[in-house]
Backbone of each chain as ProteinMPNN parsed JSONL, in Angstrom:
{"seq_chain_A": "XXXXXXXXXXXXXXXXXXXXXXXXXXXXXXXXXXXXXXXXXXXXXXXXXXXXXXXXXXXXXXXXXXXXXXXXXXXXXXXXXXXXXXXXXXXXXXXXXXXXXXXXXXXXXXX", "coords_chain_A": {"N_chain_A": [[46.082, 93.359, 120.854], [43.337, 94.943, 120.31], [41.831, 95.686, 118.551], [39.755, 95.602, 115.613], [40.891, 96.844, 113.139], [44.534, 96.467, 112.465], [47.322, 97.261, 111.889], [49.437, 95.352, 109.477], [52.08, 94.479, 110.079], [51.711, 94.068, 112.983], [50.507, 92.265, 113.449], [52.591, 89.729, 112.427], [54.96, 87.878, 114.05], [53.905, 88.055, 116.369], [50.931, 87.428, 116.731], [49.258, 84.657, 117.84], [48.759, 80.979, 117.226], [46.595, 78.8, 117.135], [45.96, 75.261, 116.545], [43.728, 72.056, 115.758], [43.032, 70.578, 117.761], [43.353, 72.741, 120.204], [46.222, 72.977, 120.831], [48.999, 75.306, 120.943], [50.276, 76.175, 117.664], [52.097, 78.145, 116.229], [53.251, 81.283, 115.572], [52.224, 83.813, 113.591], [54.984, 84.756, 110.829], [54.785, 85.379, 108.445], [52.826, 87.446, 107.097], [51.792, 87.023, 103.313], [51.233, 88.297, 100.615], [48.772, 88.904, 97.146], [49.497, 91.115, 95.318], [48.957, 92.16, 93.068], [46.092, 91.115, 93.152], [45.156, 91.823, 95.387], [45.028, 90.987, 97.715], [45.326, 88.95, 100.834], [47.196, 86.295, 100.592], [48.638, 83.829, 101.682], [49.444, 82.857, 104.804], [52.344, 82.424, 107.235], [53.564, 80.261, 108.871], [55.062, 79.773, 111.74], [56.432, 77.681, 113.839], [57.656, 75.995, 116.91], [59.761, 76.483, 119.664], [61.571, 78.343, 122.272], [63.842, 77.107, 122.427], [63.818, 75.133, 121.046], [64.437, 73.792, 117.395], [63.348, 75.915, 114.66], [60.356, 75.884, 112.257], [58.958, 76.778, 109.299], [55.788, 77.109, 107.871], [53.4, 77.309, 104.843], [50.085, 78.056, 105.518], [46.986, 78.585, 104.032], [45.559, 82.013, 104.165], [42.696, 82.143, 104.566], [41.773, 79.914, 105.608], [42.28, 80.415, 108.247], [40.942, 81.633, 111.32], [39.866, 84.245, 113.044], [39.708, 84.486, 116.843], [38.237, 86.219, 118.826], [37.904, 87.0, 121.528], [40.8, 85.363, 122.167], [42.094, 86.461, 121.24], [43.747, 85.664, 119.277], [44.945, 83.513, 116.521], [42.97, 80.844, 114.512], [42.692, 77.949, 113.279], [41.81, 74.748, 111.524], [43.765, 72.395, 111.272], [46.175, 70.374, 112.455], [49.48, 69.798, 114.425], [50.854, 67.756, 113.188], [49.767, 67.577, 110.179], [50.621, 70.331, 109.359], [53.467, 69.279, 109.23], [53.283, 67.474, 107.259], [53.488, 68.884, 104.789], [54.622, 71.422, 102.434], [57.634, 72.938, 103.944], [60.019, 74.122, 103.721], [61.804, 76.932, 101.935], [62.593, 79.078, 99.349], [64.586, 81.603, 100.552], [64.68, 83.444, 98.702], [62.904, 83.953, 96.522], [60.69, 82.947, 97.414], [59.667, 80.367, 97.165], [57.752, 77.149, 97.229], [59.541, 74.956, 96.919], [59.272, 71.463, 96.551], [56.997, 70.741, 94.8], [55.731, 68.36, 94.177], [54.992, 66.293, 95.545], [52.689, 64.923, 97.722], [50.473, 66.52, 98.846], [48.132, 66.81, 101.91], [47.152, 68.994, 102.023], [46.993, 70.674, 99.359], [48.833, 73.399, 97.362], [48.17, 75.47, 98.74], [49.894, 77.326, 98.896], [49.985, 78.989, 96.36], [47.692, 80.096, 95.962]], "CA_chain_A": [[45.424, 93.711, 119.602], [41.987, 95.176, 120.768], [41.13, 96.344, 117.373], [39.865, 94.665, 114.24], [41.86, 96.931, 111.802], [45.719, 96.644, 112.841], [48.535, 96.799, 110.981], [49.76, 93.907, 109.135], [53.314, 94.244, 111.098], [51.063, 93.616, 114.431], [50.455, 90.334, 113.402], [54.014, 89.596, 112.317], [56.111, 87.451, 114.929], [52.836, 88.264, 117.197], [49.488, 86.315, 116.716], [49.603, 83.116, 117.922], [48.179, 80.489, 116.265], [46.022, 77.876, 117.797], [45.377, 74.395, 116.168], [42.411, 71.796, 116.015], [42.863, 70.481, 119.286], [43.766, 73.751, 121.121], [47.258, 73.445, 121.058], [49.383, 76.668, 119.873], [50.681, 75.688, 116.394], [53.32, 78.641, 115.959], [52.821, 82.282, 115.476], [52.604, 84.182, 112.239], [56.133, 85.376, 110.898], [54.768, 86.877, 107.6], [51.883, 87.424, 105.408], [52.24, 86.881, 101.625], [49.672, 89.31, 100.14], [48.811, 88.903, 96.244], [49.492, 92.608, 95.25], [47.242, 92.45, 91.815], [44.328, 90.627, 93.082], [45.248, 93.29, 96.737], [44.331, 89.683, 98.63], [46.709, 87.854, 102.164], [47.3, 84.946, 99.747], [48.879, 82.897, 102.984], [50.336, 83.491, 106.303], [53.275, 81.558, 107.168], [53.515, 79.714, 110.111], [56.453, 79.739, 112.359], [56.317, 76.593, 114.959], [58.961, 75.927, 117.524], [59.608, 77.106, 120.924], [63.347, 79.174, 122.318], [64.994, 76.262, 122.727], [63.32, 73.932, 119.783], [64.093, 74.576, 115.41], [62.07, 76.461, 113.873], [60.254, 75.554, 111.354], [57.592, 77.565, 108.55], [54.767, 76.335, 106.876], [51.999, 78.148, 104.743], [48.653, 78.141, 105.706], [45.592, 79.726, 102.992], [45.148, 82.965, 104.778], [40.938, 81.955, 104.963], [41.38, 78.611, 106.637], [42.557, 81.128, 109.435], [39.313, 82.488, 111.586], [40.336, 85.38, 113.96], [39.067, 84.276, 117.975], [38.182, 88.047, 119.228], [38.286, 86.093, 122.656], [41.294, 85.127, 122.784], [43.234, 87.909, 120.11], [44.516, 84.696, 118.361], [43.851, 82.991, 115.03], [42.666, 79.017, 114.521], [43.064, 76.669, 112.149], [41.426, 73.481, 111.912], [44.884, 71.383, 111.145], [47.012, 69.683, 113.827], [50.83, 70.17, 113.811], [51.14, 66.945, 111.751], [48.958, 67.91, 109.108], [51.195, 70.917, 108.89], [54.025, 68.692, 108.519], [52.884, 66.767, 106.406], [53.205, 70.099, 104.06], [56.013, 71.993, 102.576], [58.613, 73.738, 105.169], [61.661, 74.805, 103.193], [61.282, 77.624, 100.597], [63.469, 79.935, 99.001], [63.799, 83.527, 100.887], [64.932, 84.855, 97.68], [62.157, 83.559, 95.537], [59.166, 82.412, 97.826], [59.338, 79.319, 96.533], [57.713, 76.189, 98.412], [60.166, 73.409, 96.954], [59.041, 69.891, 95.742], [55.256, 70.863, 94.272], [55.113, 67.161, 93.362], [54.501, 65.957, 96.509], [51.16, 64.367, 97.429], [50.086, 67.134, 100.1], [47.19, 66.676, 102.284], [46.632, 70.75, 101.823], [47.65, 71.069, 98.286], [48.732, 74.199, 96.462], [47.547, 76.12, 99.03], [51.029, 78.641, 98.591], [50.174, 79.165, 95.142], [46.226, 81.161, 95.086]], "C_chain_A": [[43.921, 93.863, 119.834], [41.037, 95.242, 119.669], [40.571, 95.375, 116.28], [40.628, 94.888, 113.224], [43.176, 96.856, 112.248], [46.346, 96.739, 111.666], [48.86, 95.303, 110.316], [51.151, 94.022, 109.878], [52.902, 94.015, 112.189], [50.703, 92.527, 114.448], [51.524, 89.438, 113.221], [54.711, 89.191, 113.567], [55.243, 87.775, 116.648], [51.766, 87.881, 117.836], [50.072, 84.932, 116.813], [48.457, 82.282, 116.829], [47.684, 79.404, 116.78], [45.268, 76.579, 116.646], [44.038, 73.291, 116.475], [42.402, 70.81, 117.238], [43.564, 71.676, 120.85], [45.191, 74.054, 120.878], [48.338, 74.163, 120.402], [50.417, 75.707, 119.081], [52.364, 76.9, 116.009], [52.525, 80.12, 116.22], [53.081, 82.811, 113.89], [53.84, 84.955, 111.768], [56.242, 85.717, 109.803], [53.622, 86.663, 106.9], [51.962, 87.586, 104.136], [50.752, 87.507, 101.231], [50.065, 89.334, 98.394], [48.807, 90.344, 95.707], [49.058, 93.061, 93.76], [46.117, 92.423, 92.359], [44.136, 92.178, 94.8], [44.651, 92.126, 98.074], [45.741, 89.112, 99.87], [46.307, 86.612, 101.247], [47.59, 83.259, 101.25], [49.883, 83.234, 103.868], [51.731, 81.823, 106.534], [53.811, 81.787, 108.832], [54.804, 79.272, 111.003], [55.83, 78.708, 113.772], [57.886, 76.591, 115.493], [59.302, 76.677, 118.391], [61.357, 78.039, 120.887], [63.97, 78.302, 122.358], [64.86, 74.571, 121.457], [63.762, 74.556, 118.093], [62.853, 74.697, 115.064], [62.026, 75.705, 112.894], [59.368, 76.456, 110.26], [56.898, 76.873, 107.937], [53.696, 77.58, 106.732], [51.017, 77.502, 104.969], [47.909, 79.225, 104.793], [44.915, 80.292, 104.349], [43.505, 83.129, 105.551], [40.918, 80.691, 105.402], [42.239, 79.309, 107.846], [41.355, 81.551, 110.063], [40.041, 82.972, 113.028], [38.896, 85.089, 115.403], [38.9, 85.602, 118.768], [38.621, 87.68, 121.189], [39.646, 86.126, 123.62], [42.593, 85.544, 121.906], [44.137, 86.805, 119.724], [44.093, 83.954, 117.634], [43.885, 81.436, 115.075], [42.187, 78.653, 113.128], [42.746, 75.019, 112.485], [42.63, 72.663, 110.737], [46.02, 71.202, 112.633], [49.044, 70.075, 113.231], [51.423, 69.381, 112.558], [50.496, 66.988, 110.419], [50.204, 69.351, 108.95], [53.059, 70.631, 108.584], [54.497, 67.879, 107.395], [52.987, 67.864, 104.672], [54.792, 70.406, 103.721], [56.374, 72.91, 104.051], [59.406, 74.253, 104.679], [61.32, 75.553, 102.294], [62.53, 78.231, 100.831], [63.405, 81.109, 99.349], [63.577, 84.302, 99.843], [63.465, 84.822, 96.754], [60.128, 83.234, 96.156], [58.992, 81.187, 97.176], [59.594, 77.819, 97.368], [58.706, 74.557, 98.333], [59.43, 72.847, 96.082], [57.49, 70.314, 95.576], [54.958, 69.503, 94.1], [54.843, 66.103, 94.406], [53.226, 65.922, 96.336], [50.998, 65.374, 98.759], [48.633, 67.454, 100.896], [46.037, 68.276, 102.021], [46.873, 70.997, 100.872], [47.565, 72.541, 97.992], [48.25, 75.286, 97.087], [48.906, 77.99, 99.165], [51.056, 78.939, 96.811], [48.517, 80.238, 94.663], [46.961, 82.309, 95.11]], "O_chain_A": [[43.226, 92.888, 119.545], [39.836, 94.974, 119.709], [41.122, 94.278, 116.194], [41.09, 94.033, 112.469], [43.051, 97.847, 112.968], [45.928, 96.334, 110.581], [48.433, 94.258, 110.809], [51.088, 93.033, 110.608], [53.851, 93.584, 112.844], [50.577, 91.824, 115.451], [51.469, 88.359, 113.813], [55.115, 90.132, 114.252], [55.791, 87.734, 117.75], [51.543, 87.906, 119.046], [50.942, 84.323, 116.191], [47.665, 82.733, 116.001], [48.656, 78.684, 117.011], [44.244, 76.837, 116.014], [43.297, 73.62, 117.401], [41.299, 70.308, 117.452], [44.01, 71.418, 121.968], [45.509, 75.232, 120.713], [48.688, 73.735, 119.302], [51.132, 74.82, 119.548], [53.447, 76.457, 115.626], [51.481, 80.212, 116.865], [53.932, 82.338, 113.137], [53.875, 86.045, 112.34], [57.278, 86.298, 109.479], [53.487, 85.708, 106.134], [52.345, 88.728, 103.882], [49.594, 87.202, 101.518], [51.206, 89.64, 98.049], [47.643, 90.745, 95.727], [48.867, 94.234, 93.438], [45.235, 93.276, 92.264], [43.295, 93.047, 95.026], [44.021, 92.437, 99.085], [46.922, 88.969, 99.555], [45.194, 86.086, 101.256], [46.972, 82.228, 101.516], [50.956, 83.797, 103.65], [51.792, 80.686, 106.066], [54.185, 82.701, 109.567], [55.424, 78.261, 110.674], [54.92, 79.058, 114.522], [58.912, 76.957, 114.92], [59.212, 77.853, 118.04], [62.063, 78.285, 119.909], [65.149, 78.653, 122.319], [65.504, 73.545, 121.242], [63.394, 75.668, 117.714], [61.804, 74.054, 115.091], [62.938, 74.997, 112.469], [58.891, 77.244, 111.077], [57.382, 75.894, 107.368], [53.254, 78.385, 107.552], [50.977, 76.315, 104.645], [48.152, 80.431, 104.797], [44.214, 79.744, 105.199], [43.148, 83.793, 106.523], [39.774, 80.294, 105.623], [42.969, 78.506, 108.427], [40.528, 81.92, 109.23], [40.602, 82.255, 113.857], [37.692, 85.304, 115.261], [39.893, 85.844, 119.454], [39.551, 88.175, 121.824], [39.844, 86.486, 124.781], [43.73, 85.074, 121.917], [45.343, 87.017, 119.85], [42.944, 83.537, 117.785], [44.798, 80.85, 115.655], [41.46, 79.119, 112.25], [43.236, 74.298, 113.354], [42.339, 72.416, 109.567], [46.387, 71.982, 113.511], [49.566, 70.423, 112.172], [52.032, 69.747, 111.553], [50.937, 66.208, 109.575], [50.831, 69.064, 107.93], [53.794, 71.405, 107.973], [55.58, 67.684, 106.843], [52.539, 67.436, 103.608], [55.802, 69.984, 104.285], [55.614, 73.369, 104.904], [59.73, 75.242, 105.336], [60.437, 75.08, 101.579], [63.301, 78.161, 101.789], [62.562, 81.869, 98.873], [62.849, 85.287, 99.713], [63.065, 85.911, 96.343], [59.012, 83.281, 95.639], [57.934, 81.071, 96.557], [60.611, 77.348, 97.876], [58.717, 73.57, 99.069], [58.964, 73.37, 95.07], [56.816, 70.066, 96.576], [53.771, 69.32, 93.828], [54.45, 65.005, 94.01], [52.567, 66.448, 95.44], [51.469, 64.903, 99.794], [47.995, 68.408, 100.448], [44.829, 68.485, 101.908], [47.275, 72.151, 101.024], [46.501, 73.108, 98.239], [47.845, 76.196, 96.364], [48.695, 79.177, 99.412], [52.099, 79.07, 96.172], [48.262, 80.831, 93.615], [46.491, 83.352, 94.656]]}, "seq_chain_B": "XXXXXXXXXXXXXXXXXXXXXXXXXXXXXXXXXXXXXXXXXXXXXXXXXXXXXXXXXXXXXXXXXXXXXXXXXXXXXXXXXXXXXXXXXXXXXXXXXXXXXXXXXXXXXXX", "coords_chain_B": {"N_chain_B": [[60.325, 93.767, 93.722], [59.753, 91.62, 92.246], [57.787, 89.337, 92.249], [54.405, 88.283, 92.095], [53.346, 87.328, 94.632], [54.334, 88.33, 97.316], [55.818, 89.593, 101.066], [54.006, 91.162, 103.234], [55.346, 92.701, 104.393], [57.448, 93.629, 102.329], [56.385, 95.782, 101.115], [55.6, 97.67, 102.6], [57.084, 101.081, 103.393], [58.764, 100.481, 100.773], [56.962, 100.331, 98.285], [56.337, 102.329, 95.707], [53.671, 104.968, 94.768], [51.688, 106.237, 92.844], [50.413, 109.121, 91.719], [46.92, 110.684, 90.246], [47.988, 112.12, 87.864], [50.557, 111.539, 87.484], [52.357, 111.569, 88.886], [54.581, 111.011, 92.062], [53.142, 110.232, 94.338], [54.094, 108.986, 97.436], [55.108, 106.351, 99.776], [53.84, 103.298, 100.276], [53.311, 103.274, 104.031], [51.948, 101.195, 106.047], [50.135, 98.715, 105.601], [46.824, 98.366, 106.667], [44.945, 95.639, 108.338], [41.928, 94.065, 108.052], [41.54, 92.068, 110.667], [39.43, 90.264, 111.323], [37.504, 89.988, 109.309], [40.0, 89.291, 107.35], [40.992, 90.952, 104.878], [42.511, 93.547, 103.625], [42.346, 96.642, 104.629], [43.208, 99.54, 104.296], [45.69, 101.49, 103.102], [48.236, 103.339, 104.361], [49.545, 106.179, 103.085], [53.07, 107.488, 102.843], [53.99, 110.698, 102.576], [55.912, 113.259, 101.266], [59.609, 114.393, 101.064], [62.663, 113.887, 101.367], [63.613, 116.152, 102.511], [61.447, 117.329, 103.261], [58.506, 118.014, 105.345], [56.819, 115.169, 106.915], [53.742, 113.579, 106.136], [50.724, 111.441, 106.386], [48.159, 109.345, 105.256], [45.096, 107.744, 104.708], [44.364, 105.113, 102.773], [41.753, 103.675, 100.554], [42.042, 100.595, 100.482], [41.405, 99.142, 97.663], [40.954, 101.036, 95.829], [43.88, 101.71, 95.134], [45.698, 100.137, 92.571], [47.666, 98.309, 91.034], [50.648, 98.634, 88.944], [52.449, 96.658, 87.099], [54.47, 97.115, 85.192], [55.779, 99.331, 86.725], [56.225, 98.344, 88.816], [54.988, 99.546, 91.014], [52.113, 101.541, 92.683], [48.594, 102.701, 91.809], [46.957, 105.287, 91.917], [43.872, 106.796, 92.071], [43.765, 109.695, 92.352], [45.103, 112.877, 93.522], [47.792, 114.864, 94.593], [46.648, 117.171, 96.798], [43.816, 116.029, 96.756], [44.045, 113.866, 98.873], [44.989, 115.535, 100.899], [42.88, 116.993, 101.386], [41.635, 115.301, 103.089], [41.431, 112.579, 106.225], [44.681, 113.661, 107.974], [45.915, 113.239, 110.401], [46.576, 110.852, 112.935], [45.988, 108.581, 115.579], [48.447, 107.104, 117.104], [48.79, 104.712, 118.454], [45.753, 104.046, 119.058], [44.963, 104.063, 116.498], [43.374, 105.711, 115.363], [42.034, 108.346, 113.335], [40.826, 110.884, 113.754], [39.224, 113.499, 113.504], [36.202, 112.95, 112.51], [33.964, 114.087, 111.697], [34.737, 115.927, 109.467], [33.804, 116.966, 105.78], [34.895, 114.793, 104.112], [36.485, 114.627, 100.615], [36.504, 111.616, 100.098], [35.091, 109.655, 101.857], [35.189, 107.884, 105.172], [36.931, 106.005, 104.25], [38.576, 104.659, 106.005], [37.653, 103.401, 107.752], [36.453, 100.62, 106.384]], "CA_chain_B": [[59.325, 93.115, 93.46], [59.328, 90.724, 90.673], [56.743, 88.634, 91.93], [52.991, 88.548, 92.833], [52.897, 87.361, 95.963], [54.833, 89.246, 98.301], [55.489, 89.549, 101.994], [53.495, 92.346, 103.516], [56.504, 93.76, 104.869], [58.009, 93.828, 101.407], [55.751, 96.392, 100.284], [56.041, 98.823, 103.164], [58.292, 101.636, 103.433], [58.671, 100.606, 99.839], [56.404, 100.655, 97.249], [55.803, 103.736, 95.341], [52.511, 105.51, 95.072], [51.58, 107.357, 91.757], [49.002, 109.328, 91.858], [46.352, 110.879, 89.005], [48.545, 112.909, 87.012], [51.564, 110.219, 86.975], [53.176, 111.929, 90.254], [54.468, 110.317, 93.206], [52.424, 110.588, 95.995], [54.748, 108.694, 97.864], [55.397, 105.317, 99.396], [53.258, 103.159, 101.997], [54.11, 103.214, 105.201], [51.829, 100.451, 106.45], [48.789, 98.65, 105.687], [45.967, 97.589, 107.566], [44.503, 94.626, 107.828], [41.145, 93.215, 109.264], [41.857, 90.793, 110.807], [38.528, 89.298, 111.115], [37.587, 89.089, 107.657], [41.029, 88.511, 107.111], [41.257, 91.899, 103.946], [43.329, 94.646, 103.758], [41.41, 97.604, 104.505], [43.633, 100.657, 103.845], [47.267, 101.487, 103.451], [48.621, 104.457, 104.837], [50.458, 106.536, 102.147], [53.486, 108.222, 103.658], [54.407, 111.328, 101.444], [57.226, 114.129, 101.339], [60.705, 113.836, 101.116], [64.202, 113.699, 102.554], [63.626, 117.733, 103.606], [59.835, 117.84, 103.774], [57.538, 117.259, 106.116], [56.08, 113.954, 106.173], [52.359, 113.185, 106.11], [50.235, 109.859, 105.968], [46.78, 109.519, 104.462], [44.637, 106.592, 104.723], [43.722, 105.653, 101.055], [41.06, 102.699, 100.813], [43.298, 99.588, 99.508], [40.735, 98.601, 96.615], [41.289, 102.08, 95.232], [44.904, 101.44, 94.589], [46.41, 99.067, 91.532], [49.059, 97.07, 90.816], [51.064, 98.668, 88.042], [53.56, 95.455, 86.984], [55.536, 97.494, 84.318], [56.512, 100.081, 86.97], [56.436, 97.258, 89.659], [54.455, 100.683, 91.672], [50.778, 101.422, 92.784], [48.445, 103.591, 91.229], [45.461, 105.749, 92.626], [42.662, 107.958, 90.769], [44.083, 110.598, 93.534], [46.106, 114.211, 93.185], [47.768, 114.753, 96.635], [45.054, 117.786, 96.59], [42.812, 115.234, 97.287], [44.802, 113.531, 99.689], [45.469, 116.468, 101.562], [41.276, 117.232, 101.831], [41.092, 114.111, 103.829], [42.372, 113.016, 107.134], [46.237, 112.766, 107.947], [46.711, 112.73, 111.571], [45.909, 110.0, 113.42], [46.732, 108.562, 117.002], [49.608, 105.766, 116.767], [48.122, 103.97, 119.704], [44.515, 103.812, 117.994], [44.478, 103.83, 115.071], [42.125, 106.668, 114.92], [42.193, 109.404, 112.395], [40.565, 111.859, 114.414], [37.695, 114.229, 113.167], [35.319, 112.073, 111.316], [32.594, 114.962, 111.355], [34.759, 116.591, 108.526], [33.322, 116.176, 104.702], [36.077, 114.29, 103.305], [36.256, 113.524, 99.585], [36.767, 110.128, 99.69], [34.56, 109.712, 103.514], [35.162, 107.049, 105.838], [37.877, 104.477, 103.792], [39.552, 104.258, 107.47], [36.787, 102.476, 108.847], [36.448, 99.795, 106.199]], "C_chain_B": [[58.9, 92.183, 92.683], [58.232, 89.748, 90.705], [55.266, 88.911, 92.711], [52.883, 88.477, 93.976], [54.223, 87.77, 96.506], [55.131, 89.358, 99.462], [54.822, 90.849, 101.825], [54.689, 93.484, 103.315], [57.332, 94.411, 103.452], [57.268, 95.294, 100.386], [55.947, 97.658, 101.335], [57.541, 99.734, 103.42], [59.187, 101.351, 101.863], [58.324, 100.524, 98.372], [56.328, 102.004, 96.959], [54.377, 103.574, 94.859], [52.152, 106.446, 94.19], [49.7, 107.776, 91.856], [48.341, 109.806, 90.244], [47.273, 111.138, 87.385], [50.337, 112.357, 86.755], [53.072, 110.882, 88.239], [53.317, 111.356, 91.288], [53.926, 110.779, 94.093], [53.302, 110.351, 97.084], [54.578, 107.555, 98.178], [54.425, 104.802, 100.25], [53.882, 102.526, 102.736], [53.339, 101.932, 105.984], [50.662, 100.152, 105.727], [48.143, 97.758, 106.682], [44.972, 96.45, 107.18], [42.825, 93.872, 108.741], [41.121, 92.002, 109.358], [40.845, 89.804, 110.834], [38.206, 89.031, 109.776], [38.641, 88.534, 106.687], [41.215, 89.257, 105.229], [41.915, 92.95, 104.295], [42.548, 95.542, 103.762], [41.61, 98.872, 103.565], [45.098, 100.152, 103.934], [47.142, 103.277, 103.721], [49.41, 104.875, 103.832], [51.552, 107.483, 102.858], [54.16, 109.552, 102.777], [55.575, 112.125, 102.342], [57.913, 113.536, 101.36], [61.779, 113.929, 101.904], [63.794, 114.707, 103.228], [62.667, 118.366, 103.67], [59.462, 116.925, 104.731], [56.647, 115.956, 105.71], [54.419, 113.779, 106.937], [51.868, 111.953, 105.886], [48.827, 109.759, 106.281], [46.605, 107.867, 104.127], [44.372, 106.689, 103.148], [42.956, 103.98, 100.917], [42.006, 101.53, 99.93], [42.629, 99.223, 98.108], [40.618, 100.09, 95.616], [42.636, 101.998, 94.486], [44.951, 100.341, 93.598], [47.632, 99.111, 91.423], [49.689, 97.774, 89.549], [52.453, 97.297, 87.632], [54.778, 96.533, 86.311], [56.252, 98.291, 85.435], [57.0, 99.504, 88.052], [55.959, 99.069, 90.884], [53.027, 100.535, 91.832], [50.124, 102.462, 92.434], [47.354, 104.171, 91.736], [44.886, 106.79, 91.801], [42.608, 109.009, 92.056], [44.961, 111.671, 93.204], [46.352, 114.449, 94.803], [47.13, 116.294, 96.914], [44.146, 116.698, 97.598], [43.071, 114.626, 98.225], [44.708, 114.497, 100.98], [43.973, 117.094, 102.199], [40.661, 116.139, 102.992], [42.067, 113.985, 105.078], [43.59, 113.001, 107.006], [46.559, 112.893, 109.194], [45.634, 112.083, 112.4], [46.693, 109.928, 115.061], [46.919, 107.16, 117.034], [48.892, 104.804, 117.929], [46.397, 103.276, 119.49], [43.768, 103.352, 116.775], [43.293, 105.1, 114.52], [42.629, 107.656, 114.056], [41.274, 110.592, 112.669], [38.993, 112.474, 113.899], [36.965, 113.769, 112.119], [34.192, 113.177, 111.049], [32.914, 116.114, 109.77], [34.498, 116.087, 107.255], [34.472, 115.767, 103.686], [35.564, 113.915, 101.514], [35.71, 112.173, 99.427], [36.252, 109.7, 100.84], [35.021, 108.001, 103.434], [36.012, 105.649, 104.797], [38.501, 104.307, 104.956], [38.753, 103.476, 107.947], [36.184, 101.018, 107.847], [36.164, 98.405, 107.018]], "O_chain_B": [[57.708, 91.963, 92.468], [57.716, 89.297, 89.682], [55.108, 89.614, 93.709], [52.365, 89.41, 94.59], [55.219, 87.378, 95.897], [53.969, 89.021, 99.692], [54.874, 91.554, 100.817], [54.904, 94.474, 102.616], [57.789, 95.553, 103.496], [57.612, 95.649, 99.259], [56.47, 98.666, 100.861], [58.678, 99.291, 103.579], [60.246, 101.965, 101.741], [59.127, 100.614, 97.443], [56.256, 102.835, 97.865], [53.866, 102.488, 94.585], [52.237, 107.605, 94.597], [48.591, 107.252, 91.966], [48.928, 109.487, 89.21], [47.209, 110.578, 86.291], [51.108, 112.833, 85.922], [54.278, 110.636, 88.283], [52.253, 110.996, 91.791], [54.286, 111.815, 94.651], [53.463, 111.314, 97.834], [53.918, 106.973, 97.317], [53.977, 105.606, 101.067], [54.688, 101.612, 102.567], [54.155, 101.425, 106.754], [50.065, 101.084, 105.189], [48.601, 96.804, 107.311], [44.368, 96.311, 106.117], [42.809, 93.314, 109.839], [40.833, 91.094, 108.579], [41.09, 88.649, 110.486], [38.56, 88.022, 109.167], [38.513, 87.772, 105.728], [41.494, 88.468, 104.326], [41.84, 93.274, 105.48], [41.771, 95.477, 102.81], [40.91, 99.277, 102.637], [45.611, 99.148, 104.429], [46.296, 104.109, 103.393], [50.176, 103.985, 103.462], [51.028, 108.364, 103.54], [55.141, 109.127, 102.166], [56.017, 111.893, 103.467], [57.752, 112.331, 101.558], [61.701, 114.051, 103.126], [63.544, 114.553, 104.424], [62.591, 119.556, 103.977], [59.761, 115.757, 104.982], [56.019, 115.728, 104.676], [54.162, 113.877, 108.137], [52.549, 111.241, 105.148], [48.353, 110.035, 107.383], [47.376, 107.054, 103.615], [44.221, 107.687, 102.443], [43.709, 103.052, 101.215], [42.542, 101.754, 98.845], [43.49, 98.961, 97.269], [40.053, 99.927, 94.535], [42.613, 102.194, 93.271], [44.107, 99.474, 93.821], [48.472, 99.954, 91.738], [48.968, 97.345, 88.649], [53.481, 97.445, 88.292], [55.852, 96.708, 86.888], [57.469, 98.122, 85.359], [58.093, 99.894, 88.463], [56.923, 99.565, 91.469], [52.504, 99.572, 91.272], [50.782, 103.488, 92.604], [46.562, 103.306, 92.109], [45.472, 107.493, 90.978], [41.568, 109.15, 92.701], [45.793, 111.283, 92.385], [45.624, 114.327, 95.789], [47.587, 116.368, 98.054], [43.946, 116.683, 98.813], [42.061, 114.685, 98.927], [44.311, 114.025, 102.046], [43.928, 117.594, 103.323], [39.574, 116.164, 103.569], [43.063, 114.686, 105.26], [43.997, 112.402, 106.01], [47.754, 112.636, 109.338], [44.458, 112.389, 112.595], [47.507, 110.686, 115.588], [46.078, 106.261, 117.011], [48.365, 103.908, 117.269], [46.064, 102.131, 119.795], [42.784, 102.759, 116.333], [42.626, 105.188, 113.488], [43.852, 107.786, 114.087], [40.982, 111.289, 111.698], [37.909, 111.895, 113.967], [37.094, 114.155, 110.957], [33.516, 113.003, 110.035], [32.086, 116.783, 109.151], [34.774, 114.895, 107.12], [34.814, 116.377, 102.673], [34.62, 113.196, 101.187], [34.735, 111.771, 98.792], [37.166, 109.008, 101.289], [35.162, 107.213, 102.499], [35.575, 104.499, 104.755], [39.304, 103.394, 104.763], [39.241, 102.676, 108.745], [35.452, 100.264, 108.489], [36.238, 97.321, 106.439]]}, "name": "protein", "num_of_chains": 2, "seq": "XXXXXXXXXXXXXXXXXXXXXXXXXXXXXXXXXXXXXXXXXXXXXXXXXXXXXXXXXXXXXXXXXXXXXXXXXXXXXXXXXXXXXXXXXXXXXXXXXXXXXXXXXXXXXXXXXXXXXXXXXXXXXXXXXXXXXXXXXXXXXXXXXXXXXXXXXXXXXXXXXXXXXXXXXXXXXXXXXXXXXXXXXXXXXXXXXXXXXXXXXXXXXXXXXXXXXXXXXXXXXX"}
């Protein structure tokens, strides 16, 4: 990904994703884009290697910062901080589950 | 479409694309995204149909709206206007070729 403008399918199942001690967190496996406001509401984070379960978690699309470096995006949260988060949603619906959880990232699948 | 937020992917290949005069332009075929500031720049509109030729025209994304009722997107565009601006690009690039021509709508590709 040399470019700054790409596709949004070039980031899709592509960009890795590097957490706050270096180590890769997942890659992105979709962007949720608010299609009033025309905004990436939050990227959704696919962790888990070929031989490990997957898992997803959102991340707010702007606590992402694009490393030109090293053509992969960072996030200052650790894997447990993104456990600590919803994981299970509804494909049909987009919907993150238990809202009533105490989540260290709140609400952040809902701007 | 029933709801706001969206995947990306959910919007390409099919949203529709109305233009001035309440005509389809057609659908988009991708949009782009910078990744550093982390905004959608453009979408590519991909027009014609089953037994026309198909074309695809950058169109600046903050130009387009959200119609809810038609669950479609709307542009202050006649494919005229469309058609004054670039449409071939190079898949590998991203480029849209002769920037020295006086486009309507200049430079929404380079957002």
């Amino acid at each position: 990904m040399p470019h700054t403008l790409v596709p949004t399918s070039d980031l899709v199942e592509h960009a890795n994703v590097y957490g706050r001690d270096g180590t890769k967190l997942g890659t992105i496996e979709r962007l949720m884009l608010n299609k009033v406001k025309g905004t990436v509401a939050y990227a959704v984070i696919k962790t888990g290697g070929l031989l490990a379960s997957h898992h997803h978690y959102p991340v707010r699309w702007d606590a992402l910062s694009f490393d030109p470096e090293c053509q992969a995006f960072r996030v200052d949260l650790s894997l447990e901080d993104l456990r600590a988060g919803p994981s299970e949603f509804d494909e049909d619906d987009f919907d993150w589950g238990d809202r009533s959880r105490s989540y260290p990232h709140p609400h952040y699948w809902t701007v």
